[in-house]
Every structure is written in C-alpha cells, then in structure tokens.
DODO-456720 format. One record per atom (N, C-alpha, C): x, y, z; residue in one letter. Coordinates in steps of 0.2 Angstrom, whole numbers, plus 5000, padded with zeros to 4 digits. Atoms other than C-alpha are relative to their C-alpha. Layout:
! DODO-456720
XYZA...
//
This chain:
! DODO-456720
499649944998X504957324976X500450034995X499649985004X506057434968X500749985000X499550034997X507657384962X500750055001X499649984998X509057424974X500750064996X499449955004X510657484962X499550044996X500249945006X509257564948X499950065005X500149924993X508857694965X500350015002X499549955000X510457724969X500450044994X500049995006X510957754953X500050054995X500449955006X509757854945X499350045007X500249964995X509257944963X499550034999X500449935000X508658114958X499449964993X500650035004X507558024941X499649955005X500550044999X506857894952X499650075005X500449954994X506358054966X499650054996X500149955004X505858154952X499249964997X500650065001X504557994946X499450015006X500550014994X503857984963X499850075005X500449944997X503558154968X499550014996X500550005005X502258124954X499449985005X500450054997X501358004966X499550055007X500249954995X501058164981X500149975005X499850054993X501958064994X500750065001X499249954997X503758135003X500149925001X499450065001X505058014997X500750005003X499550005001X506458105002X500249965007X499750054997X506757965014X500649954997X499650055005X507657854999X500650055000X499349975001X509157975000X500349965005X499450034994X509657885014X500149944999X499850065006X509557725004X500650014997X499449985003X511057794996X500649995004X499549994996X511957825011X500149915003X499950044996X511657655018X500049944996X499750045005X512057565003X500750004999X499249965001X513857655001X500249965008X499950044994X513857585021X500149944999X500150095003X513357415016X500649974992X499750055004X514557385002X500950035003X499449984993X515957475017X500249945004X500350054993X515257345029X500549934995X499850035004X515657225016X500849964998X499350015000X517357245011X500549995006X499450014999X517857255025X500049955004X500050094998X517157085033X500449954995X499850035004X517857005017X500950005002X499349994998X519457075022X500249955005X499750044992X519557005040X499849934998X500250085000X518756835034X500749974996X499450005005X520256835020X500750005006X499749984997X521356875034X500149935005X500250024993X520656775047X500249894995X499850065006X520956615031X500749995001X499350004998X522856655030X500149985007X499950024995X522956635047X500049945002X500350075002X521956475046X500749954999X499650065004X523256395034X500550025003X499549994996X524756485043X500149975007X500150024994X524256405058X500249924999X499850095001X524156215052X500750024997X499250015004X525856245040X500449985007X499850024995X526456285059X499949955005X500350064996X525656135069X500449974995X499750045002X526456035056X500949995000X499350014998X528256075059X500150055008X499950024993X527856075077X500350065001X499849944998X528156265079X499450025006X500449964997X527256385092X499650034995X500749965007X525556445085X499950065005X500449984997X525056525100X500250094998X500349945005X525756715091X499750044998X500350015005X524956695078X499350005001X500650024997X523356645089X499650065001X500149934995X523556815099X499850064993X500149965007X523556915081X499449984997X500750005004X521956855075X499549985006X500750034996X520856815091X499650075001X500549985000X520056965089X499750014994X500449995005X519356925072X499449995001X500550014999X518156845076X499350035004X500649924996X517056975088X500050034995X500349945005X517457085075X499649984993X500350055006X516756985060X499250015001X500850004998X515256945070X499850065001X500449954999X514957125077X499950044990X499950005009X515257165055X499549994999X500450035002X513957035051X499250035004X500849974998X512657115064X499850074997X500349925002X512857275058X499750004993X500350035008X512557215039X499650005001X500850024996X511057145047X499750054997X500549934997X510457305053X499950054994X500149975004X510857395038X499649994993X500250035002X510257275026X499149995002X500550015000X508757265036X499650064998X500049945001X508457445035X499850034993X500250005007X508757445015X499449994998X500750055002X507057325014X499650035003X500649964998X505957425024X500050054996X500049935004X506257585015X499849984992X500550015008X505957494997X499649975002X500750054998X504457375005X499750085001X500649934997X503657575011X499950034995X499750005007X504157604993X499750004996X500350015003X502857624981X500449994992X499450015006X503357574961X499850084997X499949945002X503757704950X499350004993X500750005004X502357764936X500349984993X500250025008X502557704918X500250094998X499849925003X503257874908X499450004997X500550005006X501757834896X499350045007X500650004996X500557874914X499850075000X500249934997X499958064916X500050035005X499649964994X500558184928X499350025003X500449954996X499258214941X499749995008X500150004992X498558254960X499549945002X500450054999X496958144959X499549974994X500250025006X495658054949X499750054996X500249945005X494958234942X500550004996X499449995006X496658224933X500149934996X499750065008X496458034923X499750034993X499949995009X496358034905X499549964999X500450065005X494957964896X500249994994X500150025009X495057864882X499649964994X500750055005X493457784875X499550015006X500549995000X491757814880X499649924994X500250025004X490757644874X499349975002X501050024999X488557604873X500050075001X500449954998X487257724876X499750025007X500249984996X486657804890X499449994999X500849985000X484957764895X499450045000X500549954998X483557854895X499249975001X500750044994X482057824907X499550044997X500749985000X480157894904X499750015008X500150004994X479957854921X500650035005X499449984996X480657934937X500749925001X499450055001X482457824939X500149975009X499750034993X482957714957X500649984998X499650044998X484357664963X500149945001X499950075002X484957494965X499649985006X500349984994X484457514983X499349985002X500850005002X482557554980X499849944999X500250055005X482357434966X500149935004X500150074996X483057274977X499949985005X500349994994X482457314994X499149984996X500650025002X480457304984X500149934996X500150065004X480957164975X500349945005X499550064995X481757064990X500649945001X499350025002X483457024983X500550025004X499449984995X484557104994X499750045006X500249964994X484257135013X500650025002X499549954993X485457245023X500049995005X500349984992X484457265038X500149915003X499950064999X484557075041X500649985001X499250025000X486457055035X500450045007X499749984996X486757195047X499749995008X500050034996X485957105060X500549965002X499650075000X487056945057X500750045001X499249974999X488657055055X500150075002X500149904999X488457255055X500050024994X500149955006X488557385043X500749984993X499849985006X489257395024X499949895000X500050065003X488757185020X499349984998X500750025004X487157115012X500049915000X500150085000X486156945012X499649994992X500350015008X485756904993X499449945002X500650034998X484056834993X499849984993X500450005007X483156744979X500449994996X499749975007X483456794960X500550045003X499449965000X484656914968X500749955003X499650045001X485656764973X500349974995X500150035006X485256684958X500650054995X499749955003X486056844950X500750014998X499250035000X487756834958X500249954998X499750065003X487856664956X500149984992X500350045007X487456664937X500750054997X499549965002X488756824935X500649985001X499450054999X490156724942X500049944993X500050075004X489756564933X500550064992X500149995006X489556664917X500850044997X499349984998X491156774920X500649954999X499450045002X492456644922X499749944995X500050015006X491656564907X500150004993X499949965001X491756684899X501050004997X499449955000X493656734903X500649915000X499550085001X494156514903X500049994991X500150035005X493256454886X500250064996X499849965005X493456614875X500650055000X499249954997X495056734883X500449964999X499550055000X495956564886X500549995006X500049994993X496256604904X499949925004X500250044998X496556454915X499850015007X500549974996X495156454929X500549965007X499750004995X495856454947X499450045007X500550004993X494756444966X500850005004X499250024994X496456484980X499650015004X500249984991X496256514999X499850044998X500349945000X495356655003X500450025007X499750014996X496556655017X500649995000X499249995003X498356715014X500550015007X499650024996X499956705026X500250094998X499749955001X500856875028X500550004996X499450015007X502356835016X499550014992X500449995007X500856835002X499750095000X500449925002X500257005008X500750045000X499349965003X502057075007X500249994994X499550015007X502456994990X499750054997X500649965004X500857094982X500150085002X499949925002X501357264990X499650015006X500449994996X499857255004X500350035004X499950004995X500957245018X500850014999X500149984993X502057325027X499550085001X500649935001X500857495019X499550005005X500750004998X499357425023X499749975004X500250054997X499457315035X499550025008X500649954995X498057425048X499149994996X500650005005X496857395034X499849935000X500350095004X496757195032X499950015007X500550044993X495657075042X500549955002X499450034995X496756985054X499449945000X500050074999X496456795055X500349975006X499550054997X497056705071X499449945003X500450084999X496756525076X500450005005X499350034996X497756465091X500850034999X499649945000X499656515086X500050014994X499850005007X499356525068X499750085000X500449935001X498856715063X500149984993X500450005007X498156745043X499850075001X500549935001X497456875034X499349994995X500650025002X495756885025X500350034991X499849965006X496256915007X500050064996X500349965003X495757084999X500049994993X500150025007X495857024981X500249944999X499950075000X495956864974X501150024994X499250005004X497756944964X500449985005X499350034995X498656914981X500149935002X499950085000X498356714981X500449994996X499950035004X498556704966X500750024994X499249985002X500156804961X500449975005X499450034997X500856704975X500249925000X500050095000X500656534969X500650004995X499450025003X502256564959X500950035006X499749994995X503056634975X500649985001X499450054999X505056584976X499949954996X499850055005X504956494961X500250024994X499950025006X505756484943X499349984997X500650015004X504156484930X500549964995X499850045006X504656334917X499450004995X500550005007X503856334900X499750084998X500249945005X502956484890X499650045004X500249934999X502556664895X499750024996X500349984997X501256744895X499649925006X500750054998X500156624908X499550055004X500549985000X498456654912X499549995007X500550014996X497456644924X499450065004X500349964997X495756704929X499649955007X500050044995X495256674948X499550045004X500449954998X493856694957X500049985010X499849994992X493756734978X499550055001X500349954995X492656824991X500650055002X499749974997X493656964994X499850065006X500249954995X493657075009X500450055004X499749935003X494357235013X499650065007X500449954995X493957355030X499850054996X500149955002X493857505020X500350065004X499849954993X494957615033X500050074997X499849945004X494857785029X499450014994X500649955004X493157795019X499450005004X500550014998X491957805032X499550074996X500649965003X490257905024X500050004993X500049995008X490857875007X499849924999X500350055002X489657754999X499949935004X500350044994X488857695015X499449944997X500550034997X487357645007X500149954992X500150075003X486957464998X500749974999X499350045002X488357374989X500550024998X499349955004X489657484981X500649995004X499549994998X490757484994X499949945005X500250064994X490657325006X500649975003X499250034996X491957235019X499949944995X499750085003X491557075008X499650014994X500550005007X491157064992X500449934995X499850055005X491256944975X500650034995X499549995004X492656954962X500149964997X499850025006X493156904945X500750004999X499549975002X495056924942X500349984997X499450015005X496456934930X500650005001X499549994997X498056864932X500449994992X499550015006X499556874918X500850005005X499250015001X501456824920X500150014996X499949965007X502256924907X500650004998X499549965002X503756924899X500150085001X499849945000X504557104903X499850034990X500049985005X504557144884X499450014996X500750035003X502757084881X499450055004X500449974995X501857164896X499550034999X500649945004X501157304888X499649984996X500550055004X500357214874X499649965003X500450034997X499757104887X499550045003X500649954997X498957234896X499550024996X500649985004X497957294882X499449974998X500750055002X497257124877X499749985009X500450014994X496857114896X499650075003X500549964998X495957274896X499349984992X500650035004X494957204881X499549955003X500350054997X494557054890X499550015005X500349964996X493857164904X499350034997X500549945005X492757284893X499649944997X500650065003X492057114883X499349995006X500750044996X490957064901X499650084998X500349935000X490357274899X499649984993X500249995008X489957244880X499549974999X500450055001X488957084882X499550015004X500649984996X487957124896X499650074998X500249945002X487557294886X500350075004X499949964995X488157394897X500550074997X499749955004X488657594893X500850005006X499449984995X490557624901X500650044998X499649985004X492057714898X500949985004X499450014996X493857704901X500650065002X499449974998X495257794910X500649985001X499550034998X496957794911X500150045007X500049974994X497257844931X500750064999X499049954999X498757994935X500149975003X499450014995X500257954943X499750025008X500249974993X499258044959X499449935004X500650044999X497757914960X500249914997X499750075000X498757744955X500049965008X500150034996X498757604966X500849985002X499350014997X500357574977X500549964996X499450045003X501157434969X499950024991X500250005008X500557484949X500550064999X499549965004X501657564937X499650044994X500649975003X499957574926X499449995001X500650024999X498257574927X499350034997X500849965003X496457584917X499750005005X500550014997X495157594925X499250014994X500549985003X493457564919X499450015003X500549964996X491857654925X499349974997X500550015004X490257594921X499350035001X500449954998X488857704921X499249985006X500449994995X487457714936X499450034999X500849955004X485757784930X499850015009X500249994993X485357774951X500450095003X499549944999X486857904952X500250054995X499949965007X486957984935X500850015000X499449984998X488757944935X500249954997X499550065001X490057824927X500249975010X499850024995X490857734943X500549934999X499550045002X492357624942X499649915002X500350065001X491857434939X500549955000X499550064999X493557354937X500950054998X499349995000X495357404937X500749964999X499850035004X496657354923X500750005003X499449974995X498557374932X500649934996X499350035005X500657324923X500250005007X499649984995X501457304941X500850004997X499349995001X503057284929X500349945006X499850044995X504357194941X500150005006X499949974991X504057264958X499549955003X500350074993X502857114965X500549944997X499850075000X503956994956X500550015005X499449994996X505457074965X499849995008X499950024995X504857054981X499749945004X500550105000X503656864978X500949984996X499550055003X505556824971X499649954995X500150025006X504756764953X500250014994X499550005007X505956714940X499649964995X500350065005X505856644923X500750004995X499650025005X507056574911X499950024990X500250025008X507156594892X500049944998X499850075003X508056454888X500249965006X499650024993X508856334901X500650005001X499449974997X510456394902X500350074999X499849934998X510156564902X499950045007X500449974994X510056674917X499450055002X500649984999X508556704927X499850075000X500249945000X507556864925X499350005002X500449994997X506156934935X499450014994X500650015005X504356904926X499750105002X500349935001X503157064924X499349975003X500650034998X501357034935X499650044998X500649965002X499857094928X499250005005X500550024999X498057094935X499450054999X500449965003X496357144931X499349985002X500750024998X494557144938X499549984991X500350025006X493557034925X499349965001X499849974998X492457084933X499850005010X500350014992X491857154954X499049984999X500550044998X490457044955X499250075001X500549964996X489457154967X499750084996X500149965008X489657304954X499650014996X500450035007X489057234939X499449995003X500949994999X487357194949X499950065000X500349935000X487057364953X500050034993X500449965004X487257434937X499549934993X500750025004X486257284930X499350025003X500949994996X484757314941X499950084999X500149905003X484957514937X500050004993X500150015010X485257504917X499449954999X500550035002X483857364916X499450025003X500849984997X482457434928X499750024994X500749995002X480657454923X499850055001X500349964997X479457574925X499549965009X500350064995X478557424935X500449995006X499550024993X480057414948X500349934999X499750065002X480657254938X500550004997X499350015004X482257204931X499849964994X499750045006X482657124914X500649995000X499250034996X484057004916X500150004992X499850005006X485157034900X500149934996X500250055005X485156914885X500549955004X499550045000X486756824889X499949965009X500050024994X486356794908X499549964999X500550044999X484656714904X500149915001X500050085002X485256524901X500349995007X499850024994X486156534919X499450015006X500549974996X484756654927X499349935000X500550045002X483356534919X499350055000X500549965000X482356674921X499950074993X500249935005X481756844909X500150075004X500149954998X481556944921X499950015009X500250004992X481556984941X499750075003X500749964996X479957034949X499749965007X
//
C-alpha cells in the first residue's frame, strides 16, 4: 500500500498521479482529515495516560505517609473510561486509514505513459518474423481438436466451460514447456526454483494487493472452519514466503516458481471464450525478484530479458510494450507486457507480464531488509514476471508451427523433453 505520511503530504501530487489510472480517488482527501484526527486522538490519550501516571505516583507518595488518597482518587477516576473510549476511537480511525490505502491502487512510475487503455501503451521492440503460410492458417483450436491434444468438450463435462483436458503429445507438450522453462530460468538466469501451495490464506491475498479489491473474483476454498483461496498466480505464494520478516544476506533474490493458477475471470464473459487463452485454471511459469529500492529498475530490465529469452528460443515472433498508467495492474507501479503473435488471430496478444511493484506489496506483506546489521530497516522493492503462461506459449506454438498437413513441429529446443519431431 501506499505510504501513509507521503499521501498526506504530497496530497494533490499523489491525486494528480492517480487520476492517471481513470478511477475517482478523491476519497483519500479524507485520509487527511482522519489522519490530523488520529494524531488529535493521540496526544490527547498520551495526555491522560501522563496524567493518569502522576496520579499513580501521587497516590503511592500518599499511601506512604499515611495520608487520604481518596481526593486524588475522585480526580482521576474518570480517566480511565476516557482513555479506553480514546483507544476505541483510534481503533476506529486507524481502521479506517487502512481500508482507504488497502482499496488504494499504487501510484505509476513517472517513466509510465499517460493513458485511458491498452490502445494508448507504448511499444518498444518488435522481435522475429511473421510467418507466412501457403496454406489456408487454423487456429489453435482447429489444429488440436483434429490432432486430439486438447478436449474441451470432455473437460467441460468433467468441470464446465473455459477449462481443458490435455491429451497425448498435448500433455506431453505442457509438460516439457514447464520442465524446460524453469530450467531455463534455474540453470542459466540463476533464479532459485520454488513449487508453494496453490492454496493461499487471506493475509497472502491482501499482502499482493488481490484483496480487499478483488476479493468477488477469487475461488473460495473452505474445509470445515478453515476458509482459503485458490491462488491466482503463483506471485501471491511466493511474495509471501517473506511475509513479516526481515530478509538476511544479499538483494537482489530470485526466484522462479511454478503453480497451477486459477482465476474466475469475472467481468470477461464473451471475451475469449473459446479454447485456452483465457481459462479458470491454467499453467504458469513465474518470476520473482526482491530488490533493493535503488536496484529495481535495473532489476526489471534484466527480468524483462529473461522473459523475451523463452520467446527467442522457441522462435517465436513478439513484441514488447510498455502498459499506460490507464491499463496497469492494481498493485504495479510499472509494467511490460509482452505480446506474442497468433497466426490463428492475426494479432500479437499478451503472453507474459513484466511488473516493479516498488514498495507497495512489501508495505503491506510487512517485508524489511537490512543493509548492514545495525542499520535501520527499510522496505525491499517486489518484482515479478511471467516466464512464461504455459497455456499461452502452446497456442502460439501449435499456430506459428502448423503445417499444411494439420501437423505441428515441436521447436528445436523442446525436442529433447518432447522426444518427439513433430505432433500428428
């Protein structure tokens, strides 16, 4: 979340930031007011408890030379109601403060581009060829429905609509993408490889920024009394595994982590109903950094590299953007996005998403780090980055490799996991 003093403070610059974003902020004025409250509330509990102290010692000094306390008694016995109703009302105000920056999106990076949606990101690199077919072109769809790699109709018996049962070489497929992915992003990037729950507590989905926005949107978990959520990325595990702690030893750390994520989609119904593009559950590659603040940036660029290497290696044509301030993600302060092209669609279409949260998830995952160890703490900078969606990357392999024949060509570098040449 945001930090409290820099929003009172610098008020009209932070409203001035965030009407970038096309929301109505001017809620956070009232943060001001009930901050000014809050350090009223404040002084003036300190007061009475100061008060309520003196009297304390005033009272033993008397007991000891065997004086009347009772006075003395009648003058402060109504500190204590008043103290306590003090301490509720802080409460109340305090509580108040933390909802309004938890509903609180971060502020955009000044380096981000001013705009209403993704028609206004910025490209910045276009990299590979477009293919060009001889033959009429299929979609992903077509091509693994006749090759019987991915049923629908089957998975949406077993479950319902937007999930798939991977069949064959199309299981084979994911499974070799994954592999190859975080071997990929362990042995050559230097990323240490991490499997969490797929199964997160609600404190993990308020540390990341999900919840209390989006909490209409996750898949609800209950057992007995325990309630859970279904994770939506594998960043929300795995930025919480530092959760209320002190990081010891050297920044940046790394981690790439993979997870089934799953995701209602609330609010896209008709958009990209059909095959896997858009699915409640799908596979995922991720990138996680802990950053020094000063470092960040530089961190982000060699993790938007790392990113674009799986594009590069599987041949694959794509480009990059950087998102507006209108079409960022709730808790991001920056974000690439990179698009990989669809021959089924004749279209780039986003394939991973590169994001600086800056210190707004560590501020509210409470995640410090040390310089040295007697200096004081200071909130780390989280990064993450799809490396990459799984489900994704098939489609545009089985669309950039199709045949005239209705066959795929599994790319060079997948073959030693696939075992195969080619799936027909």
């Amino acid at each position: 979340m945001l930090d409290l003093r820099y929003v009172v403070e610098n008020i009209e610059d932070v409203m001035k930031r965030l009407s970038t974003r096309n929301g109505d902020f001017s809620y956070l004025y009232e943060i001001v007011d009930l901050y000014n409250q809050r350090k009223t509330i404040i002084i003036d509990v300190e007061a009475k408890k100061a008060l309520r102290n003196e009297a304390s010692k005033k009272i033993g000094e008397m007991k000891r030379q065997k004086l009347d306390v009772t006075p003395v008694l009648n003058e402060v016995a109504h500190l204590g109601d008043e103290i306590k109703s003090k301490d509720d009302e802080l409460k109340q105000v305090e509580e108040k403060i933390e909802y309004l920056l938890a509903i609180t999106p971060n502020l955009p990076n000044l380096s981000v581009p001013v705009g209403k949606d993704d028609h206004d990101n910025l490209e910045i690199k276009r990299v590979g060829e477009i293919p060009q077919f001889d033959f009429p072109v299929k979609d992903h769809i077509e091509l693994s429905e006749k090759l019987g790699i991915l049923d629908f109709d089957r998975a949406a018996k077993i479950t319902g609509a937007r999930f798939v049962v991977d069949m064959g070489l199309g299981a084979r497929l994911e499974r070799s993408l994954i592999q190859w992915m975080m071997d990929l992003h362990a042995h050559e990037h230097g990323y240490t490889e991490v499997i969490p729950p797929y199964i997160v507590n609600e404190k993990s989905m308020y540390a990341t920024g999900q919840f209390p926005k989006f909490k209409d949107d996750a898949f609800k978990v209950v057992a007995g009394d325990n309630s859970w959520y279904l994770n939506p990325t594998a960043e929300v595990p795995t930025i919480n595994l530092f959760r209320d702690e002190i990081i010891e030893g050297d920044l940046p750390i790394k981690y790439v982590s993979y997870t089934t994520a799953f995701r209602s989609e609330a609010g896209s119904a008709g958009r990209d109903t059909r095959g896997i593009l858009r699915q409640h559950q799908f596979n995922k590659v991720e990138l996680i950094k802990f950053a020094k603040p000063e470092e960040s940036y530089d961190e982000l660029e060699k993790m938007l590299l790392n990113s674009e290497e799986v594009l590069k290696r599987l041949g694959l044509p794509y480009r990059v953007v950087t998102l507006c301030t209108g079409d960022m993600g709730f808790g991001m302060a920056k974000t690439y996005d990179i698009e990989v092209w669809l021959p089924g669609q004749q279209t780039y279409r986003e394939i991973g998403s590169i994001s600086n949260a800056e210190d707004y998830q560590a501020r509210r995952a409470n995640i410090r780090f040390k310089r040295t160890k007697d200096a004081k703490t200071e909130y780390v900078h989280t990064l993450n980055g799809s490396g990459l969606a799984v489900g994704r990357t098939m489609i545009a392999i089985i669309e950039n490799y199709q045949n005239a024949d209705g066959t795929i060509t599994i790319p060079e570098v997948l073959r030693p996991y696939m075992k195969v040449d080619v799936i027909k």
